[in-house]
C-alpha positions as a printed NumPy array, in Angstrom:
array([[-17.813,  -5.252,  18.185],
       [-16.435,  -8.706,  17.144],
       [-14.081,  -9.229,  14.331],
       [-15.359, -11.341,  11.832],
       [-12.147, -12.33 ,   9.417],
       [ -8.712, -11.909,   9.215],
       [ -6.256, -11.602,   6.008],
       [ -2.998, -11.034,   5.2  ],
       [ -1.677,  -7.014,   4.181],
       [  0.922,  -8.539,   1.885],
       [  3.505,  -6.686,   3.716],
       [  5.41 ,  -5.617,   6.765],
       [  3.636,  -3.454,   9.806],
       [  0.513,  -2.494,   8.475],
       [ -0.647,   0.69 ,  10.406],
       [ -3.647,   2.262,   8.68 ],
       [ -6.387,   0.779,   5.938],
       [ -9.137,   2.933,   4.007],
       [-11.853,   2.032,   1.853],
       [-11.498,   3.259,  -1.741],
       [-14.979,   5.535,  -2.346],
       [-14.991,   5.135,  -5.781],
       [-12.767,   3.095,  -8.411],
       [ -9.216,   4.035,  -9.234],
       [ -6.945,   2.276, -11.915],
       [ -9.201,  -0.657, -12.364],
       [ -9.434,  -0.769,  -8.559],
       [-13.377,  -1.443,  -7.673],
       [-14.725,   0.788,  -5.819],
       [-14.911,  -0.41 ,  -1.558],
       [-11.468,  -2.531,  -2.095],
       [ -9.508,  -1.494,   1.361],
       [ -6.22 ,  -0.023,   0.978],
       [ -3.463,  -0.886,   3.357],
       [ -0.743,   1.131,   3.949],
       [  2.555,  -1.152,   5.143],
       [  5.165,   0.714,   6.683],
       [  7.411,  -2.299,   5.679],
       [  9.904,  -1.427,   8.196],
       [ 11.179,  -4.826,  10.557],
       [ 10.647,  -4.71 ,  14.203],
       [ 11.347,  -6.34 ,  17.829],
       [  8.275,  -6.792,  19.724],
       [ 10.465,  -7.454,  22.736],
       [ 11.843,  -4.036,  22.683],
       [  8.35 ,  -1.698,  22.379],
       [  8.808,  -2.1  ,  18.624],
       [ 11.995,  -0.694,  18.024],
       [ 13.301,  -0.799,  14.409],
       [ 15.378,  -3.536,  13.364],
       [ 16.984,  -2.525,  10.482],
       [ 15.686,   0.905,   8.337],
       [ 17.697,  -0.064,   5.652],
       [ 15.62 ,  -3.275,   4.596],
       [ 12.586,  -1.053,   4.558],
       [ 10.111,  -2.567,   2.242],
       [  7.038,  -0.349,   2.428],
       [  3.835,  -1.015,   0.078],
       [  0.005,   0.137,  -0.649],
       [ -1.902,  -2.887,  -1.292],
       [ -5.319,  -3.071,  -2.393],
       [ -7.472,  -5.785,  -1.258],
       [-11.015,  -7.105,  -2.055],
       [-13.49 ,  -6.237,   0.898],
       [-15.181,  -9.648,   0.66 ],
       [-12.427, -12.371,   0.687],
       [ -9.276,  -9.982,   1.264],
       [ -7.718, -11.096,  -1.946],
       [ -5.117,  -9.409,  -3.226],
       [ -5.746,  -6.776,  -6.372],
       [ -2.936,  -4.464,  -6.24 ],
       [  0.498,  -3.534,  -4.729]])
């Protein structure tokens, strides 16, 4: 398997992503939804937190085609 494009999740530590079956809220149907923990971490230390305070988490929905965004 090869990935074939790359976007941005809108957010901070993005750790799982579904595709919507069916539309929701004037979300199409097969936009993928991203789920960003939003917490900051050091990649030197194994990922430890930086600081849960500044958590920032989001659910973004993207397009499937071009990854643009449609909701957050």
């Amino acid at each position: 398997m090869s990935k074939l494009d790359e976007w941005r999740s809108h957010g901070l530590d993005p750790h799982q992503m579904l595709v919507l079956p069916q539309a929701l809220m004037g979300i199409p149907a097969g936009a993928l939804l991203v789920a960003n923990g939003g917490i900051p971490t050091q990649a030197e230390s194994g990922r430890g937190k930086k600081v849960v305070a500044d958590m920032d988490s989001s659910l973004v929905a993207l397009d499937s085609k071009d990854g643009q965004l449609l909701g957050q």
